[in-house]
mmCIF file of the protein (N, C-alpha, C, O) and its ligand, coordinates in Angstrom:
data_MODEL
# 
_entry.id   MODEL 
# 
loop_
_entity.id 
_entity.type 
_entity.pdbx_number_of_molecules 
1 polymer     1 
2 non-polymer 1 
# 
_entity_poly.entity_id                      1 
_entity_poly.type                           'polypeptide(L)' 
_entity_poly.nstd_linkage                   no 
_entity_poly.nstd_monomer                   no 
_entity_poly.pdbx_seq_one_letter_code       
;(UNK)(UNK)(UNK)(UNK)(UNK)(UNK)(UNK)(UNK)(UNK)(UNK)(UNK)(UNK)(UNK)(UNK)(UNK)(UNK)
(UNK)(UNK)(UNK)(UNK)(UNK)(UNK)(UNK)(UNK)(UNK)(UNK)(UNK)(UNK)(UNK)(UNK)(UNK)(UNK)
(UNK)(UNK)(UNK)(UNK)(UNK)(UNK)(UNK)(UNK)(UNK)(UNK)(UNK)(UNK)(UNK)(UNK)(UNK)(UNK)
(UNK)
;
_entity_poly.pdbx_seq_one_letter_code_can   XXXXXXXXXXXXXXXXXXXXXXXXXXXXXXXXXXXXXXXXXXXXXXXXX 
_entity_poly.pdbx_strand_id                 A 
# 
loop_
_entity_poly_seq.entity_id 
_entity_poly_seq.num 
_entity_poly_seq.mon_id 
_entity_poly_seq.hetero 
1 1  UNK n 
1 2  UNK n 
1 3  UNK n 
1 4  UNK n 
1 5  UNK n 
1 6  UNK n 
1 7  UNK n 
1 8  UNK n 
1 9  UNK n 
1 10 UNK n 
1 11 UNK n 
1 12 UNK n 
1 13 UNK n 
1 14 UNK n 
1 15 UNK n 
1 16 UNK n 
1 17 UNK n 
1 18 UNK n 
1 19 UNK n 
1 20 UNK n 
1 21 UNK n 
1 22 UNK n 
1 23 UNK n 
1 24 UNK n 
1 25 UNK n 
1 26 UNK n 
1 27 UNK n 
1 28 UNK n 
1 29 UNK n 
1 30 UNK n 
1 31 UNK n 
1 32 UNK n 
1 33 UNK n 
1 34 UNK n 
1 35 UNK n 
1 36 UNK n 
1 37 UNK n 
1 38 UNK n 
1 39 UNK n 
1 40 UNK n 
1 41 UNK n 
1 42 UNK n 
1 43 UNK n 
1 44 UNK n 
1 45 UNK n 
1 46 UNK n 
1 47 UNK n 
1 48 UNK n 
1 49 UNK n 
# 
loop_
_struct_asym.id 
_struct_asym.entity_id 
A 1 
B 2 
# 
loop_
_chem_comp.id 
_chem_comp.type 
_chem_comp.mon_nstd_flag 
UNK 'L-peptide linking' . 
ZN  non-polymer         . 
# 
_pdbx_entity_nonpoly.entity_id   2 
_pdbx_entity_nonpoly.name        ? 
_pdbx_entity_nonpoly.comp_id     ZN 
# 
_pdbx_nonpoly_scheme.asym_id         B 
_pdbx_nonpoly_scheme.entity_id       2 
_pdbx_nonpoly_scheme.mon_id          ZN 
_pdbx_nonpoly_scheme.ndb_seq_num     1 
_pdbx_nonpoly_scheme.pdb_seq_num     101 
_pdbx_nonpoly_scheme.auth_seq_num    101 
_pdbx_nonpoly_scheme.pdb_mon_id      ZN 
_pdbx_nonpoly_scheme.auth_mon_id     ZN 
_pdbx_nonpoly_scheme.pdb_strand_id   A 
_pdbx_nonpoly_scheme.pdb_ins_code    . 
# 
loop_
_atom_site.group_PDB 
_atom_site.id 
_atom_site.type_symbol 
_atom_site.label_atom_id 
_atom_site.label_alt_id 
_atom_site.label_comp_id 
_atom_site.label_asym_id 
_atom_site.label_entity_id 
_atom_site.label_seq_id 
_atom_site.pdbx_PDB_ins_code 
_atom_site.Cartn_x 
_atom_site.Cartn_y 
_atom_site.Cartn_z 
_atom_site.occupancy 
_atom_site.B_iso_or_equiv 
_atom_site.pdbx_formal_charge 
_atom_site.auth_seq_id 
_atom_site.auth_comp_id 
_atom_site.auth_asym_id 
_atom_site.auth_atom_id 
_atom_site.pdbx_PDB_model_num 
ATOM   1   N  N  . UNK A 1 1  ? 0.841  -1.193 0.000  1.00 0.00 ? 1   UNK A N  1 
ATOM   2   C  CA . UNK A 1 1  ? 0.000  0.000  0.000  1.00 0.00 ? 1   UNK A CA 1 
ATOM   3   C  C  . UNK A 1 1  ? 0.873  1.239  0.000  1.00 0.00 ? 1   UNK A C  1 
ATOM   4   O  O  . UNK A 1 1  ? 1.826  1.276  0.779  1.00 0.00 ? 1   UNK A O  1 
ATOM   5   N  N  . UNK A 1 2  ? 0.558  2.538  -1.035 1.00 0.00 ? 2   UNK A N  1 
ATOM   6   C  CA . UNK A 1 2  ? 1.364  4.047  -1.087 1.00 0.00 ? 2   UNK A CA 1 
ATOM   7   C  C  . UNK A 1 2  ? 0.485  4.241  0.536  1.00 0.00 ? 2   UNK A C  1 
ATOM   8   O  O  . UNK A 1 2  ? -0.540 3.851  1.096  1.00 0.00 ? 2   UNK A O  1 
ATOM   9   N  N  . UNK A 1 3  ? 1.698  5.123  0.788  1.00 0.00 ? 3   UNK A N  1 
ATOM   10  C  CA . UNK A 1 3  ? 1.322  6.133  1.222  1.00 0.00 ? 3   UNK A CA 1 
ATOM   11  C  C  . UNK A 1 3  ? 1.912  7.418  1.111  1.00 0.00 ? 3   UNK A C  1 
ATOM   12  O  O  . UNK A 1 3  ? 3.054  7.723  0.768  1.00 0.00 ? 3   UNK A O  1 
ATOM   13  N  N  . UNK A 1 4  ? 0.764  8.261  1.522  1.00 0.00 ? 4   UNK A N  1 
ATOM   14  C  CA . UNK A 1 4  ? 0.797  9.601  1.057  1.00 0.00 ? 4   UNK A CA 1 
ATOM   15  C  C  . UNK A 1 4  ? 2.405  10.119 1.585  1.00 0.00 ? 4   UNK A C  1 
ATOM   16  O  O  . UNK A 1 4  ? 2.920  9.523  2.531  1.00 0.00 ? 4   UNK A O  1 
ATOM   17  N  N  . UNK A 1 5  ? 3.125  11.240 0.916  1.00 0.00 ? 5   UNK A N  1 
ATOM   18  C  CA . UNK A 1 5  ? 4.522  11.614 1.756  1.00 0.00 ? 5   UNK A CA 1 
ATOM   19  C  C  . UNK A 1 5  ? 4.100  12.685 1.402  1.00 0.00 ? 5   UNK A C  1 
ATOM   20  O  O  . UNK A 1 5  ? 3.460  12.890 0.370  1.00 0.00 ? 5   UNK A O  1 
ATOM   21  N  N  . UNK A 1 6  ? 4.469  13.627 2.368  1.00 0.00 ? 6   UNK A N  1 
ATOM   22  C  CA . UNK A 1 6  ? 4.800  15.405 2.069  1.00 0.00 ? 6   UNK A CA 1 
ATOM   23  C  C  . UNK A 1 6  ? 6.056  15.763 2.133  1.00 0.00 ? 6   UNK A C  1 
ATOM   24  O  O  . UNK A 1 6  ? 6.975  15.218 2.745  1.00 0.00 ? 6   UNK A O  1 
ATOM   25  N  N  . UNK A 1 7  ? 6.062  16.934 1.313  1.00 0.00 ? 7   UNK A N  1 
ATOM   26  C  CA . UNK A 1 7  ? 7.634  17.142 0.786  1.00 0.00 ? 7   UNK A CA 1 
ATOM   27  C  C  . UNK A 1 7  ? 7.252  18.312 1.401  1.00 0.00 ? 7   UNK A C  1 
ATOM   28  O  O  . UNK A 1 7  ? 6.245  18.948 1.088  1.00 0.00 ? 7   UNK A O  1 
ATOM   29  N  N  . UNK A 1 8  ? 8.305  18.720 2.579  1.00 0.00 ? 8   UNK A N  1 
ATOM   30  C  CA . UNK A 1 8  ? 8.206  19.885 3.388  1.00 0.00 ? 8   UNK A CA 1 
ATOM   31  C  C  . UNK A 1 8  ? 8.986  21.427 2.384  1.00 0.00 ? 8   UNK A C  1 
ATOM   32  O  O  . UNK A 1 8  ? 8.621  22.601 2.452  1.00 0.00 ? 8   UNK A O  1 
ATOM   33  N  N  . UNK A 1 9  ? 10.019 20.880 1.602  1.00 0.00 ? 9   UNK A N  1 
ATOM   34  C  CA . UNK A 1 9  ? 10.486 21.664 0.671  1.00 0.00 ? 9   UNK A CA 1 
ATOM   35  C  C  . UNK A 1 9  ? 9.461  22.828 -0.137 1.00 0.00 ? 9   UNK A C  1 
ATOM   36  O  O  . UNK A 1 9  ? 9.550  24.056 -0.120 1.00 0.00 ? 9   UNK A O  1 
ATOM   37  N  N  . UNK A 1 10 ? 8.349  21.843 -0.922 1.00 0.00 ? 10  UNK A N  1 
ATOM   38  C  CA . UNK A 1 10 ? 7.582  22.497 -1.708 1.00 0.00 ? 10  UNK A CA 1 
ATOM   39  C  C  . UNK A 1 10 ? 5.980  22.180 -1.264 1.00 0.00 ? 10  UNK A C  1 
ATOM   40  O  O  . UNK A 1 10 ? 4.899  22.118 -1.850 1.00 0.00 ? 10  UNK A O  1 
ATOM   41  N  N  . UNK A 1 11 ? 6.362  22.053 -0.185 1.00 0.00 ? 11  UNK A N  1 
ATOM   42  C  CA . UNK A 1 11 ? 4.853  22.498 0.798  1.00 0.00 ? 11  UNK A CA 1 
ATOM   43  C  C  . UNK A 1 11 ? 3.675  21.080 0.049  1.00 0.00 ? 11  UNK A C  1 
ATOM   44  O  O  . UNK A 1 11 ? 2.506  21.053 0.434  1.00 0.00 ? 11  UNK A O  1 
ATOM   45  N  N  . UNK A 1 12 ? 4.028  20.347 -0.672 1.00 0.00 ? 12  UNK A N  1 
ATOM   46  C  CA . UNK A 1 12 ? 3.018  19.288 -1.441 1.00 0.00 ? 12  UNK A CA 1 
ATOM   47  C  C  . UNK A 1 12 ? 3.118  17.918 -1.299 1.00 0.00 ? 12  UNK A C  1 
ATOM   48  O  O  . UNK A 1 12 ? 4.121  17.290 -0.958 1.00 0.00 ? 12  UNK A O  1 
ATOM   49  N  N  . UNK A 1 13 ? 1.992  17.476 -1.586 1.00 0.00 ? 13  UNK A N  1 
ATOM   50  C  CA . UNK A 1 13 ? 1.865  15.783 -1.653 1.00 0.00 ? 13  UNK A CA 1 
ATOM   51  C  C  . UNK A 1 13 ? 2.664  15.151 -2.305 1.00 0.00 ? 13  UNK A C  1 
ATOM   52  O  O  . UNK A 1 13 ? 3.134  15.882 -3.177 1.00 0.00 ? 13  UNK A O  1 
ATOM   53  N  N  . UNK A 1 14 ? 3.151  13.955 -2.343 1.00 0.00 ? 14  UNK A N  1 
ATOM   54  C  CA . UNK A 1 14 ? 3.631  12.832 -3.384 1.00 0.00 ? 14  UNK A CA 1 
ATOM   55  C  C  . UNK A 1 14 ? 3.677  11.464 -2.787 1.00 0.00 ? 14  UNK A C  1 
ATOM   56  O  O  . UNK A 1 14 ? 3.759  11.236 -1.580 1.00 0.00 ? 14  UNK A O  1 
ATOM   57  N  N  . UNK A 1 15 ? 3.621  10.605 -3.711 1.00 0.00 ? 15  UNK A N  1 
ATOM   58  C  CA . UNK A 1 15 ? 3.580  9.109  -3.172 1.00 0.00 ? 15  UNK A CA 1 
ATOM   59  C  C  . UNK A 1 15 ? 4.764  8.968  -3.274 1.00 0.00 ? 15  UNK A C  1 
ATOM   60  O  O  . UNK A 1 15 ? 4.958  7.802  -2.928 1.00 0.00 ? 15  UNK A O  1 
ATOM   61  N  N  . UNK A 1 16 ? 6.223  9.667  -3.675 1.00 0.00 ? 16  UNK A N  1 
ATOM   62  C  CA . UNK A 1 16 ? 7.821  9.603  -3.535 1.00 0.00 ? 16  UNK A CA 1 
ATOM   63  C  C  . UNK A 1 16 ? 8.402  9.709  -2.259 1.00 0.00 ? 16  UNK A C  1 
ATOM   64  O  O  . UNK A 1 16 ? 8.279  10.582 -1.400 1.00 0.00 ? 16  UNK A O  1 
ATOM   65  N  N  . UNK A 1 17 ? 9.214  8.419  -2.289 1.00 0.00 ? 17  UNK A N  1 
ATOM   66  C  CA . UNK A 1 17 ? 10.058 9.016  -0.981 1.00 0.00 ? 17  UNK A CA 1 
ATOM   67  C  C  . UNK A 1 17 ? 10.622 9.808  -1.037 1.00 0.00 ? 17  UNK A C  1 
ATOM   68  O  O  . UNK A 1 17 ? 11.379 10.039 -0.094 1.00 0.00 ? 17  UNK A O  1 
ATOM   69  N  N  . UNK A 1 18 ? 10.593 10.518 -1.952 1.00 0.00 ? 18  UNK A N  1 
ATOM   70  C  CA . UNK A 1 18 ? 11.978 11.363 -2.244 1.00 0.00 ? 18  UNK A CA 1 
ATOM   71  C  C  . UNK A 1 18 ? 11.349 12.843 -3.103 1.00 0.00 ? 18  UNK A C  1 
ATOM   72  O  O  . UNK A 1 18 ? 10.488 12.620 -3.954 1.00 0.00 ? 18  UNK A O  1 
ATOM   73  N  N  . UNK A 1 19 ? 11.738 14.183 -2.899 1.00 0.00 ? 19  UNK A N  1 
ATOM   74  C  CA . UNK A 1 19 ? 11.296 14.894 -4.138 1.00 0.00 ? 19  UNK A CA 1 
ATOM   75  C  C  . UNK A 1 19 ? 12.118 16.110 -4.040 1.00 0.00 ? 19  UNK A C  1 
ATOM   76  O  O  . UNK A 1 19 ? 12.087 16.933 -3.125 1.00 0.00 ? 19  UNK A O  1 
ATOM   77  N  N  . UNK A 1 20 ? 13.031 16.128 -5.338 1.00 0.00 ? 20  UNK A N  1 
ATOM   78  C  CA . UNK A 1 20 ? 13.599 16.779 -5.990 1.00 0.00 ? 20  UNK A CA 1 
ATOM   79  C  C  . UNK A 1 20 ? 14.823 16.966 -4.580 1.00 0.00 ? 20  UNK A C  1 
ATOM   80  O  O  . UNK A 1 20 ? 15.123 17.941 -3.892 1.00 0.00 ? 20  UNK A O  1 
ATOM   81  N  N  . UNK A 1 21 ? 15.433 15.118 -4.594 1.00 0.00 ? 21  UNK A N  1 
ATOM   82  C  CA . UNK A 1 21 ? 16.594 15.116 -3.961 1.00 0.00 ? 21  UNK A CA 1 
ATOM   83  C  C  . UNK A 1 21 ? 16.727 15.012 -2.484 1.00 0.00 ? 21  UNK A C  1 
ATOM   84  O  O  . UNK A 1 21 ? 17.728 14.554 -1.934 1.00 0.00 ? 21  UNK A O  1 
ATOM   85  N  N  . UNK A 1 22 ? 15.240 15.642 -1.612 1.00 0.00 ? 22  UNK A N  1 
ATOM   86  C  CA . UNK A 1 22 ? 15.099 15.297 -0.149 1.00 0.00 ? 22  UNK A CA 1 
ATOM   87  C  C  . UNK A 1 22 ? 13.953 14.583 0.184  1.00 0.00 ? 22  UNK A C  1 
ATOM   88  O  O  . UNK A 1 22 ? 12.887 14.528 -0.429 1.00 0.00 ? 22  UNK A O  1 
ATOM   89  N  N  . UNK A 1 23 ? 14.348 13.941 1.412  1.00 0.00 ? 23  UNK A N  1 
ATOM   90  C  CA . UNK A 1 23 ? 13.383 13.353 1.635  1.00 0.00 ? 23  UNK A CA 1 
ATOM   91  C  C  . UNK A 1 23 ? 12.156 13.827 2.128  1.00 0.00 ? 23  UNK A C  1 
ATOM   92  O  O  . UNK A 1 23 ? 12.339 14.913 2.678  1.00 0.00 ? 23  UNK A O  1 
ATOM   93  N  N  . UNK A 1 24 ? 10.640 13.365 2.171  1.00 0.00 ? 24  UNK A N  1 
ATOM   94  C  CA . UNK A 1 24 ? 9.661  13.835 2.127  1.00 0.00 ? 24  UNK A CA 1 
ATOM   95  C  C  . UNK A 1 24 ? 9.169  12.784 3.438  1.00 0.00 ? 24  UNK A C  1 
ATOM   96  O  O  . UNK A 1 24 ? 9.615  11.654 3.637  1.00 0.00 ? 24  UNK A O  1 
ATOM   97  N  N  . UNK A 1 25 ? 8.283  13.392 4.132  1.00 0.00 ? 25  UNK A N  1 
ATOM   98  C  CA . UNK A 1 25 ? 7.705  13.333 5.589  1.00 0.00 ? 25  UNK A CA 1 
ATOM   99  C  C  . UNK A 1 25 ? 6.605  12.014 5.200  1.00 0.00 ? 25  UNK A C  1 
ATOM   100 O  O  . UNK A 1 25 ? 6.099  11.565 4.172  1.00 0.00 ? 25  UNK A O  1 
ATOM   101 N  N  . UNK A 1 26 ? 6.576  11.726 6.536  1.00 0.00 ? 26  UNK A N  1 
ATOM   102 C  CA . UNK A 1 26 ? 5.269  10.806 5.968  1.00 0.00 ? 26  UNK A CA 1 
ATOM   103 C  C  . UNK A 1 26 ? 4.071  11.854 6.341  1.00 0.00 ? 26  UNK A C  1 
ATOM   104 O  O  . UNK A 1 26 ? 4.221  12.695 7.228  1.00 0.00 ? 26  UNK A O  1 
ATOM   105 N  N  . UNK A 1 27 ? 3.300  11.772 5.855  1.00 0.00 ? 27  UNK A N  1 
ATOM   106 C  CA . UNK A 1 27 ? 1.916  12.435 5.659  1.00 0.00 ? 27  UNK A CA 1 
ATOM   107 C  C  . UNK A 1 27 ? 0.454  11.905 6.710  1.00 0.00 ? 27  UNK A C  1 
ATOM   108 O  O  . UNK A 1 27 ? -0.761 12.097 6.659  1.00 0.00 ? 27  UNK A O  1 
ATOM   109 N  N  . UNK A 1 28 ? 1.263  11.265 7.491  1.00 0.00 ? 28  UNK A N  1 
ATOM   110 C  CA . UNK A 1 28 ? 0.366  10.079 8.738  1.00 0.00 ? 28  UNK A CA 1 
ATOM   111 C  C  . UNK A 1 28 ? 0.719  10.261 9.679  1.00 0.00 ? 28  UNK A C  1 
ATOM   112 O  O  . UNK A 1 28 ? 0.255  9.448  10.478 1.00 0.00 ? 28  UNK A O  1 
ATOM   113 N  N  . UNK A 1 29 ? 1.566  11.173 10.243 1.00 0.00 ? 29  UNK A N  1 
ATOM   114 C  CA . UNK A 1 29 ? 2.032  11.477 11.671 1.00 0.00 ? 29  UNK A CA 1 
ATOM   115 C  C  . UNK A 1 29 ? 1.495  10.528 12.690 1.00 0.00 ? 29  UNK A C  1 
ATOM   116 O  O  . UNK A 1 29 ? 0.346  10.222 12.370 1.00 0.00 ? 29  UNK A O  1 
ATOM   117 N  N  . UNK A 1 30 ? 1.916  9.880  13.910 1.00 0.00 ? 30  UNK A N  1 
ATOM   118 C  CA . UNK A 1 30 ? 1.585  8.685  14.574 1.00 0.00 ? 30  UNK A CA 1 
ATOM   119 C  C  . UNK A 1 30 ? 0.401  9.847  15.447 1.00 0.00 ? 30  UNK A C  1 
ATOM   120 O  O  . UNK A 1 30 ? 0.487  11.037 15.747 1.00 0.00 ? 30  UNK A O  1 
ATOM   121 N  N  . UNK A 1 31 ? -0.740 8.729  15.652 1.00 0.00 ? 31  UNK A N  1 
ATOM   122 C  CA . UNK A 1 31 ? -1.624 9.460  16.769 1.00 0.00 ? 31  UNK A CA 1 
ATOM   123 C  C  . UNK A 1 31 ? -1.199 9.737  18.203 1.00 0.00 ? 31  UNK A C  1 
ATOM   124 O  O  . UNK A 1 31 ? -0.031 9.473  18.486 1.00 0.00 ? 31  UNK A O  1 
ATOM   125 N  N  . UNK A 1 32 ? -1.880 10.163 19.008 1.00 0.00 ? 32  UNK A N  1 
ATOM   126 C  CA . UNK A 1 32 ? -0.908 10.911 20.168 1.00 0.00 ? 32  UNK A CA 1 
ATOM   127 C  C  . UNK A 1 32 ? -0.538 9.408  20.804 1.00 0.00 ? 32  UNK A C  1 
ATOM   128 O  O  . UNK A 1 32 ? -0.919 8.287  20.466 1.00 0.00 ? 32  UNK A O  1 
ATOM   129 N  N  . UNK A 1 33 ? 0.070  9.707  21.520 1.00 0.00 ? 33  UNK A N  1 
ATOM   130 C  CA . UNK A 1 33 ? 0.642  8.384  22.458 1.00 0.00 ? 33  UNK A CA 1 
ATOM   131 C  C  . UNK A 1 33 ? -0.153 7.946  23.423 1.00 0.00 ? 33  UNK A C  1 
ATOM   132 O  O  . UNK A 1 33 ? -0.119 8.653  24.430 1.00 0.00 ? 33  UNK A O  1 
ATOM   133 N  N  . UNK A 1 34 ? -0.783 7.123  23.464 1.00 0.00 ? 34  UNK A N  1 
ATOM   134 C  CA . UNK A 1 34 ? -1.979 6.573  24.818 1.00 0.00 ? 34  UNK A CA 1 
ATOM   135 C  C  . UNK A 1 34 ? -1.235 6.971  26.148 1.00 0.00 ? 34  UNK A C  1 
ATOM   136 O  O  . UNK A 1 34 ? -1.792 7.547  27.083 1.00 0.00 ? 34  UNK A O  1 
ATOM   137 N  N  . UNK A 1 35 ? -0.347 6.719  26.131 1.00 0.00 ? 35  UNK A N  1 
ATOM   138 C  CA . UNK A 1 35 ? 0.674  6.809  27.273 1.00 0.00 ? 35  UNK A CA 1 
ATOM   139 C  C  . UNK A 1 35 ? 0.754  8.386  27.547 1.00 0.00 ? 35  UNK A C  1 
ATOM   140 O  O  . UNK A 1 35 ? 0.887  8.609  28.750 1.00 0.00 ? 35  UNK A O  1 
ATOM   141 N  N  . UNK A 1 36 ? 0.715  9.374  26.868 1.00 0.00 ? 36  UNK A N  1 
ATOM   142 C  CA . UNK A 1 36 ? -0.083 10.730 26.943 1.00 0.00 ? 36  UNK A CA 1 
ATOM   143 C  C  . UNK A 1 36 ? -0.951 11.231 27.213 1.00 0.00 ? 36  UNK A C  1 
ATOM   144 O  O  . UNK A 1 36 ? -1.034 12.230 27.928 1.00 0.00 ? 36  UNK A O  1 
ATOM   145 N  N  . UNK A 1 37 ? -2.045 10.470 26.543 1.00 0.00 ? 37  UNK A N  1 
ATOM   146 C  CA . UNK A 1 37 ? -3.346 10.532 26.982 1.00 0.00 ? 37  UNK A CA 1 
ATOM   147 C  C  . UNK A 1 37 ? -3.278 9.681  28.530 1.00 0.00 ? 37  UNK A C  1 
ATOM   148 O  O  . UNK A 1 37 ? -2.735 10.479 29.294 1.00 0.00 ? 37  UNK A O  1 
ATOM   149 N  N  . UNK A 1 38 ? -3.522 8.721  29.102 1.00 0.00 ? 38  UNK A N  1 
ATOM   150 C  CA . UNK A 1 38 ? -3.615 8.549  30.576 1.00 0.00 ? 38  UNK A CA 1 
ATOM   151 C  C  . UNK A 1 38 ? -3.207 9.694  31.333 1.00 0.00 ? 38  UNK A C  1 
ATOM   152 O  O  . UNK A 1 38 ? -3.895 10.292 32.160 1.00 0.00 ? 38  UNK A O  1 
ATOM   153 N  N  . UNK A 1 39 ? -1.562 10.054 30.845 1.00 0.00 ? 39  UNK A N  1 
ATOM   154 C  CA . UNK A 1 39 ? -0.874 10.705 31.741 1.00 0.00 ? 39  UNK A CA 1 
ATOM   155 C  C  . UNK A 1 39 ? -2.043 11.919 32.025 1.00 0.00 ? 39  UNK A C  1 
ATOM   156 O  O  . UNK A 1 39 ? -2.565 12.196 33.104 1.00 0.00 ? 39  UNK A O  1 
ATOM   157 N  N  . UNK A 1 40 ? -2.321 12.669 30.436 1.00 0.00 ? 40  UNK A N  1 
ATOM   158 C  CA . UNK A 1 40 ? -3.316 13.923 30.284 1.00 0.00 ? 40  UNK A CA 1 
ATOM   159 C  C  . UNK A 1 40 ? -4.974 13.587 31.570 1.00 0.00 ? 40  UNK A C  1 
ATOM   160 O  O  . UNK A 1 40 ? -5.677 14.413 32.152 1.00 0.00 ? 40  UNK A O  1 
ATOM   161 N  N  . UNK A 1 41 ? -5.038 12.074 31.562 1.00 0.00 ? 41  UNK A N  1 
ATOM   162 C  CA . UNK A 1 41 ? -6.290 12.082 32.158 1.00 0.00 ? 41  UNK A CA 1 
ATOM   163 C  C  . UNK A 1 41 ? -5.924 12.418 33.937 1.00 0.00 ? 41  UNK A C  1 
ATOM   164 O  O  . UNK A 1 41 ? -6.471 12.711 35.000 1.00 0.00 ? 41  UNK A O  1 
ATOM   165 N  N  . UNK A 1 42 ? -4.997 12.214 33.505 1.00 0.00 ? 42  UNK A N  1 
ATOM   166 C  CA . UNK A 1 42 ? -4.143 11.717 35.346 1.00 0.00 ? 42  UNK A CA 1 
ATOM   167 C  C  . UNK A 1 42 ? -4.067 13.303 36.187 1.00 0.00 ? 42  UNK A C  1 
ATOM   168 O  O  . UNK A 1 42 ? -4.391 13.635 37.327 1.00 0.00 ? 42  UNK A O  1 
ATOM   169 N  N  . UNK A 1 43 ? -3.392 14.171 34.856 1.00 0.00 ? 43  UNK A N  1 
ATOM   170 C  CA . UNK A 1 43 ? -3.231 15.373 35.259 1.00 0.00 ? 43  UNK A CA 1 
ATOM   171 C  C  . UNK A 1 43 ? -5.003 16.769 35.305 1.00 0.00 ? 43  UNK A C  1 
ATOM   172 O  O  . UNK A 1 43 ? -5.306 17.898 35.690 1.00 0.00 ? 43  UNK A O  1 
ATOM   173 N  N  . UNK A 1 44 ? -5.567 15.612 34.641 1.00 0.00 ? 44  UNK A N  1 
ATOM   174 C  CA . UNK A 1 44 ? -6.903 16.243 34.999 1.00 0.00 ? 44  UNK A CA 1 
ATOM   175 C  C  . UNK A 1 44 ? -7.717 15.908 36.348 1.00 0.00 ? 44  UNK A C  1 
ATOM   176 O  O  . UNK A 1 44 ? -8.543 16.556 36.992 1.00 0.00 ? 44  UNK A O  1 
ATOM   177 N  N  . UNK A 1 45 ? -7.149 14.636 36.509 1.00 0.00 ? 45  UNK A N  1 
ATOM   178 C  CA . UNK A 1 45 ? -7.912 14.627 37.669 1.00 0.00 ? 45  UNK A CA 1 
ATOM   179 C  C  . UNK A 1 45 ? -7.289 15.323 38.498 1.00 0.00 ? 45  UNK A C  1 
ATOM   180 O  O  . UNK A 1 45 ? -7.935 16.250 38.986 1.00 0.00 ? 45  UNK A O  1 
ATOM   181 N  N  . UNK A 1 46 ? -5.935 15.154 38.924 1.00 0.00 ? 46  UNK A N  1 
ATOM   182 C  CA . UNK A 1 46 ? -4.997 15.722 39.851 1.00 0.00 ? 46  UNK A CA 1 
ATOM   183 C  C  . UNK A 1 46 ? -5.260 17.352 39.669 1.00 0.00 ? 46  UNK A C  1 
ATOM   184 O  O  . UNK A 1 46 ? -5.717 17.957 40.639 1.00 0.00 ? 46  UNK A O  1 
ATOM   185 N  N  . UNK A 1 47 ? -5.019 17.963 38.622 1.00 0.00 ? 47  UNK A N  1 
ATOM   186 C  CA . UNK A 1 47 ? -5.290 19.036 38.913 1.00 0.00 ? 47  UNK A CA 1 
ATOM   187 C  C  . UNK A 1 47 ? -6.960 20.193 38.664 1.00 0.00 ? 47  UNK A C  1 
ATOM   188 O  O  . UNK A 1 47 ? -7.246 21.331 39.036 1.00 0.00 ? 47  UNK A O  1 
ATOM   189 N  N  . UNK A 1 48 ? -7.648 19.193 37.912 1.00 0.00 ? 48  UNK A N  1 
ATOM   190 C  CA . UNK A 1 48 ? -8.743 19.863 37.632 1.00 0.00 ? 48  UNK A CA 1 
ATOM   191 C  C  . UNK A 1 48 ? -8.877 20.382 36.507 1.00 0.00 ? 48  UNK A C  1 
ATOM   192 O  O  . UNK A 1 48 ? -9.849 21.102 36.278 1.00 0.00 ? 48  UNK A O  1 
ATOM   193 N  N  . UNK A 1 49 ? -7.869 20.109 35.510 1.00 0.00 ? 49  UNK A N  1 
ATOM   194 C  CA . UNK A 1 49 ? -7.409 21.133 34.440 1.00 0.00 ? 49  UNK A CA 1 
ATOM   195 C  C  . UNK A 1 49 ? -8.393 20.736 33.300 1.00 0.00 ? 49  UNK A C  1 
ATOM   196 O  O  . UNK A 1 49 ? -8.362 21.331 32.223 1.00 0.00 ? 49  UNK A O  1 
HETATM 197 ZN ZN . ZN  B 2 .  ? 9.036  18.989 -3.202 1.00 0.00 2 101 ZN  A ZN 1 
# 
Protein backbone atom coordinates (compact mmCIF):
# COMPACT_ATOMS: atom_id res chain seq x y z
CA UNK A 1 0.00 0.00 0.00
CA UNK A 2 1.36 4.05 -1.09
CA UNK A 3 1.32 6.13 1.22
CA UNK A 4 0.80 9.60 1.06
CA UNK A 5 4.52 11.61 1.76
CA UNK A 6 4.80 15.40 2.07
CA UNK A 7 7.63 17.14 0.79
CA UNK A 8 8.21 19.88 3.39
CA UNK A 9 10.49 21.66 0.67
CA UNK A 10 7.58 22.50 -1.71
CA UNK A 11 4.85 22.50 0.80
CA UNK A 12 3.02 19.29 -1.44
CA UNK A 13 1.87 15.78 -1.65
CA UNK A 14 3.63 12.83 -3.38
CA UNK A 15 3.58 9.11 -3.17
CA UNK A 16 7.82 9.60 -3.54
CA UNK A 17 10.06 9.02 -0.98
CA UNK A 18 11.98 11.36 -2.24
CA UNK A 19 11.30 14.89 -4.14
CA UNK A 20 13.60 16.78 -5.99
CA UNK A 21 16.59 15.12 -3.96
CA UNK A 22 15.10 15.30 -0.15
CA UNK A 23 13.38 13.35 1.64
CA UNK A 24 9.66 13.83 2.13
CA UNK A 25 7.71 13.33 5.59
CA UNK A 26 5.27 10.81 5.97
CA UNK A 27 1.92 12.44 5.66
CA UNK A 28 0.37 10.08 8.74
CA UNK A 29 2.03 11.48 11.67
CA UNK A 30 1.59 8.69 14.57
CA UNK A 31 -1.62 9.46 16.77
CA UNK A 32 -0.91 10.91 20.17
CA UNK A 33 0.64 8.38 22.46
CA UNK A 34 -1.98 6.57 24.82
CA UNK A 35 0.67 6.81 27.27
CA UNK A 36 -0.08 10.73 26.94
CA UNK A 37 -3.35 10.53 26.98
CA UNK A 38 -3.62 8.55 30.58
CA UNK A 39 -0.87 10.71 31.74
CA UNK A 40 -3.32 13.92 30.28
CA UNK A 41 -6.29 12.08 32.16
CA UNK A 42 -4.14 11.72 35.35
CA UNK A 43 -3.23 15.37 35.26
CA UNK A 44 -6.90 16.24 35.00
CA UNK A 45 -7.91 14.63 37.67
CA UNK A 46 -5.00 15.72 39.85
CA UNK A 47 -5.29 19.04 38.91
CA UNK A 48 -8.74 19.86 37.63
CA UNK A 49 -7.41 21.13 34.44
ZN1 LIG B 1 9.04 18.99 -3.20
Amino acid sequence: MMKMRFCNVCQSYTLSETHHGENTLSAHPAHFNPNDWYGLQRRKAKYGV
